[in-house]
C-alpha positions as YAML, in Angstrom:
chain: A
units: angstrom
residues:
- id: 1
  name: UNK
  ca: [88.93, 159.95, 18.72]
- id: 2
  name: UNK
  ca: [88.03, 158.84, 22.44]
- id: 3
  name: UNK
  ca: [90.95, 156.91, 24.00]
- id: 4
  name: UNK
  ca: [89.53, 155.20, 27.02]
- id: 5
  name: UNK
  ca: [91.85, 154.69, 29.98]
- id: 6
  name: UNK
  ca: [93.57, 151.74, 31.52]
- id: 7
  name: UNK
  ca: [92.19, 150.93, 35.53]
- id: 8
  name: UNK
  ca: [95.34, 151.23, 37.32]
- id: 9
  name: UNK
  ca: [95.64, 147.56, 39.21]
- id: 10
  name: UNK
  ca: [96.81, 147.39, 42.34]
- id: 11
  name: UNK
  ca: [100.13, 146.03, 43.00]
- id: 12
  name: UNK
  ca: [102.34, 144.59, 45.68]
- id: 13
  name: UNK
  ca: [106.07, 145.54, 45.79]
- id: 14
  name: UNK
  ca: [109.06, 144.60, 47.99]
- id: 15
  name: UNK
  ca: [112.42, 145.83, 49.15]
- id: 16
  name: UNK
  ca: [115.14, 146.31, 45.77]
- id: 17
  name: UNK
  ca: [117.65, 148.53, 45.91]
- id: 18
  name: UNK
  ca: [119.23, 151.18, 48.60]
- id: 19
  name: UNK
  ca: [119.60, 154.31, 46.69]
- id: 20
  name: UNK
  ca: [122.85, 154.49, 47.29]
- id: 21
  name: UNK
  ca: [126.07, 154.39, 46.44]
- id: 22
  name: UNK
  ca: [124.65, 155.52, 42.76]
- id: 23
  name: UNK
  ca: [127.00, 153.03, 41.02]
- id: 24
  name: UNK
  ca: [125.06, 150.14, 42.55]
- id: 25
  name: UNK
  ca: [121.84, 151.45, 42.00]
- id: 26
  name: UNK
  ca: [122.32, 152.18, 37.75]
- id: 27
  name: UNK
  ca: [123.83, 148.23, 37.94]
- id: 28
  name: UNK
  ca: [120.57, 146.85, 39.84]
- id: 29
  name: UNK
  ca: [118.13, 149.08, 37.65]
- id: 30
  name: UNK
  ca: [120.01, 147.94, 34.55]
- id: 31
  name: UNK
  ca: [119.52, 144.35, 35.52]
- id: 32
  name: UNK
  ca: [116.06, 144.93, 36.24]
- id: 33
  name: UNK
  ca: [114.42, 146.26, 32.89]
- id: 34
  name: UNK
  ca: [110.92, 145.54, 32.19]
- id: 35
  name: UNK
  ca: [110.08, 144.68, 35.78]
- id: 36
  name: UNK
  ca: [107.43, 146.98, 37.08]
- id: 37
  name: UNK
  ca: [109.27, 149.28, 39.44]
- id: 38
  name: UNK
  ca: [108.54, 151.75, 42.31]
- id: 39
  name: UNK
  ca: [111.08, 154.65, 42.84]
- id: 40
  name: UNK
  ca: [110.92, 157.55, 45.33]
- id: 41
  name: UNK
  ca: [111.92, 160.13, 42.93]
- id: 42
  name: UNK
  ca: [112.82, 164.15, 44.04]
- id: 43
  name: UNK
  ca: [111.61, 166.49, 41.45]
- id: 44
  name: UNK
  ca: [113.86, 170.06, 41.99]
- id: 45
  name: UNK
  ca: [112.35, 171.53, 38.94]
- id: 46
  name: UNK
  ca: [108.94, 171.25, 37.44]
- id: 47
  name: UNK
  ca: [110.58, 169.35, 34.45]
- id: 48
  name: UNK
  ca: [110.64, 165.58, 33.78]
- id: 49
  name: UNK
  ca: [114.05, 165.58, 31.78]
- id: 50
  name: UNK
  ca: [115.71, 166.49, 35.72]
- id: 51
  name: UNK
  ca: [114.24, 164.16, 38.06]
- id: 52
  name: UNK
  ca: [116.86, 162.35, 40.69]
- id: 53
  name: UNK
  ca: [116.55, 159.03, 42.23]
- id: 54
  name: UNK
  ca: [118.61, 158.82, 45.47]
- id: 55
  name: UNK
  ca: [122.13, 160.61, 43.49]
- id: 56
  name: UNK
  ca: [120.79, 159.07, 39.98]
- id: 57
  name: UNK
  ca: [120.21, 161.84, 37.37]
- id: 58
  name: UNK
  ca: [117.72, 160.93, 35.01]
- id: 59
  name: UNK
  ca: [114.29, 161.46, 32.69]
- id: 60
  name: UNK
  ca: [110.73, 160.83, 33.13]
- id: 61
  name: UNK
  ca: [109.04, 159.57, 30.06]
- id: 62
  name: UNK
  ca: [105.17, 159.98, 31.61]
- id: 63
  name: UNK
  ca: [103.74, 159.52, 27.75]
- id: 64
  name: UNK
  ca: [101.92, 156.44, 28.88]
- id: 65
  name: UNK
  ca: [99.96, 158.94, 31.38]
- id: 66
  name: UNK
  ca: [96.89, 160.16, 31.01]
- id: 67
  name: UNK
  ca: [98.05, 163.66, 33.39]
- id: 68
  name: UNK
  ca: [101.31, 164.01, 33.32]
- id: 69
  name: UNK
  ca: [104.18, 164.39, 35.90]
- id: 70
  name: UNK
  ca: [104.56, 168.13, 35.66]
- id: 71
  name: UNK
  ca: [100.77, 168.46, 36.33]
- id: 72
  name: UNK
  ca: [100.80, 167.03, 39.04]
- id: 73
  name: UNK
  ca: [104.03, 167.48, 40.94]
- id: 74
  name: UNK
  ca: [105.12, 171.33, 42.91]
- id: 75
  name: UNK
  ca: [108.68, 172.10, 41.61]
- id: 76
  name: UNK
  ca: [111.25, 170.42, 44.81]
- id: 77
  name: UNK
  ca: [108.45, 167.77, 45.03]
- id: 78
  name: UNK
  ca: [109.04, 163.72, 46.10]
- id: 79
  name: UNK
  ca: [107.08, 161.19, 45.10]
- id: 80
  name: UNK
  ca: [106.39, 157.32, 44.40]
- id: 81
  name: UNK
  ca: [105.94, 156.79, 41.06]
- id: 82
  name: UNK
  ca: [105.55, 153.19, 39.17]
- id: 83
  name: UNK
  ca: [106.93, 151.85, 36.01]
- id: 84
  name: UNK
  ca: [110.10, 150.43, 34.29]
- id: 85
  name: UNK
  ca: [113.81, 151.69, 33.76]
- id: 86
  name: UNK
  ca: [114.38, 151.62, 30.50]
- id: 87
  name: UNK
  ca: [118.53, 152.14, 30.85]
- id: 88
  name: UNK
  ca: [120.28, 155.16, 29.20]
- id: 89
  name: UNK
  ca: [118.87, 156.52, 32.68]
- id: 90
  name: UNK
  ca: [114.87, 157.08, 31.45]
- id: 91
  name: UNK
  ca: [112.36, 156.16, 33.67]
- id: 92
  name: UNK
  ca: [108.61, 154.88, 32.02]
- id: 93
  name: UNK
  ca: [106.28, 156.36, 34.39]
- id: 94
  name: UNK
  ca: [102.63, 154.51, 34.62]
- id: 95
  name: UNK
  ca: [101.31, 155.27, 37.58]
- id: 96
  name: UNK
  ca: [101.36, 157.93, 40.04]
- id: 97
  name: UNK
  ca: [101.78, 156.59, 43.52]
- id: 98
  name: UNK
  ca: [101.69, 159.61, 45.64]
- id: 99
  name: UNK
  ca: [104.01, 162.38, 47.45]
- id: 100
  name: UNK
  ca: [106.69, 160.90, 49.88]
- id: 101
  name: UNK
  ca: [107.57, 163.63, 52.99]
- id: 102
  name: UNK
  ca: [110.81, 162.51, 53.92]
- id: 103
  name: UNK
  ca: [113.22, 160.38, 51.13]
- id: 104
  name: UNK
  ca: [115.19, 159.27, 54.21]
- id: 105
  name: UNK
  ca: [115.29, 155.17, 54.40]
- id: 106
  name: UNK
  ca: [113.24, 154.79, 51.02]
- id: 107
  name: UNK
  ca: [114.34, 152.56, 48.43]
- id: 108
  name: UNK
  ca: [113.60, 151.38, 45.10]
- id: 109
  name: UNK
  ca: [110.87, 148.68, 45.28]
- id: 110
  name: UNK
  ca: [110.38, 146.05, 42.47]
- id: 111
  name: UNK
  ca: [106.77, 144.24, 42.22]
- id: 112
  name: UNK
  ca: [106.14, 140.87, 43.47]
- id: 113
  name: UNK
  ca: [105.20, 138.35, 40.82]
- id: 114
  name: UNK
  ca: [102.67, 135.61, 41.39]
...
């Protein structure tokens, strides 16, 4: 069975959330399920069930992927990665938006609607 892929479409985010303190960031996310997200997220381990977003422990669900997270990403690694917060602190992963250098002044970045 061939499953063809979906064309990721390009999207336009703005400013959401600081990362911290973490207690304002789970209340924001929370508030914000099933908007298309996009977190800088630190990867220490090459394992999606430990990925941190600013002080925010939580899992990667890349299922919806066509590579997955661990793949793609060097254990310690930051990235951008799209998708939605699902709550009980799991994190839908659709897209892979590229490796971030420095986490210093990111934020989480919700998508602009038209």
């Amino acid at each position: 069975m061939s499953r063809e892929m979906t064309p990721h479409v390009p999207r336009s985010f703005e400013h959401g959330c600081a990362l911290r303190p973490v207690e304002a960031l789970r209340a924001w996310l929370d508030a914000h399920t099933g908007h298309v997200l996009r977190m800088p997220c630190f990867l220490p381990k090459r394992d999606n069930s430990h990925a941190v977003i600013g002080e925010l422990a939580c899992r990667l669900d890349d299922s919806r992927m066509g590579v997955g997270i661990e793949s793609r990403a060097l254990s310690g690694a930051s990235m951008w990665l799209e998708g939605y917060w699902r709550g009980t602190d799991v994190f839908v992963v659709i897209w892979f938006g590229g490796f971030i250098d420095d986490l210093d002044g990111t934020a989480v970045e919700i998508e602009l609607l038209s």
